[in-house]
N, C-alpha and C positions, 0 to 999 in steps of 0.2 A: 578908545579902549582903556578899558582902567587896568592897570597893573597893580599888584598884590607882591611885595617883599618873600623871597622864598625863607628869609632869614627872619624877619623879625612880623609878618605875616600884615605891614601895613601898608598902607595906600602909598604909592610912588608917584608922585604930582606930574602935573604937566611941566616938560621945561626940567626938569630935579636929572641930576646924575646917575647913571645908572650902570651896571653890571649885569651885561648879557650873557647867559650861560647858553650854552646847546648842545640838544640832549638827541643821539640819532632814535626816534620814533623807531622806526626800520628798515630793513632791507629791501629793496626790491627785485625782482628777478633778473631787469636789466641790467643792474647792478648801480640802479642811483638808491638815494638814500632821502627819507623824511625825517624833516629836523622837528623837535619840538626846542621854544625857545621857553626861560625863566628868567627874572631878572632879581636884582637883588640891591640895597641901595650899597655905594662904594664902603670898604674897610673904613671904620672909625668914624662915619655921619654921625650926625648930632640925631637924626629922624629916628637911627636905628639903632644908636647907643643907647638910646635912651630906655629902650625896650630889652636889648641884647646886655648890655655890658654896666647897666646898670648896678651890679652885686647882690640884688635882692635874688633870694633864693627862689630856686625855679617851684612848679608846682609840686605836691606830691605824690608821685607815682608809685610808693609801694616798696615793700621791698624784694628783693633779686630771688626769685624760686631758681635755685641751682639745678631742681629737674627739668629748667626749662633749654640749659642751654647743651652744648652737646657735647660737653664734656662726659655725660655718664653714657653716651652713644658709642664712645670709641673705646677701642678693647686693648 
């Protein structure tokens, strides 16, 4: 299985450290539950620093339409 970094979106080696998250899918009537799992490489790797925490500005996405958010929704 190859794993994919929920954080820095890179390959997670075989054997490499990792951060399992789990996310309940849903409920079921019985009342058990389906997991989905993600992983992510540990706080402060060098794999994921490098991508993550590097300082280079992220891409650019534009700037903030105020009519998008829901502040003018509320009265």
């Amino acid at each position: 299985m190859i794993m994919i970094c929920e954080r820095c979106y890179g390959r997670i080696s075989d054997g490499e450290e990792v951060v399992r998250l789990a996310h309940i899918a849903e409920a079921l009537p019985d009342g058990s539950m389906t997991w989905w799992y993600s992983y992510t490489h540990p706080a402060g790797a060098a794999t994921c620093g490098a991508t993550v925490l590097s300082g280079e500005e992220g891409p650019d996405t534009g700037e903030w339409n105020p009519a998008r958010g829901i502040g003018g929704g509320r009265a």
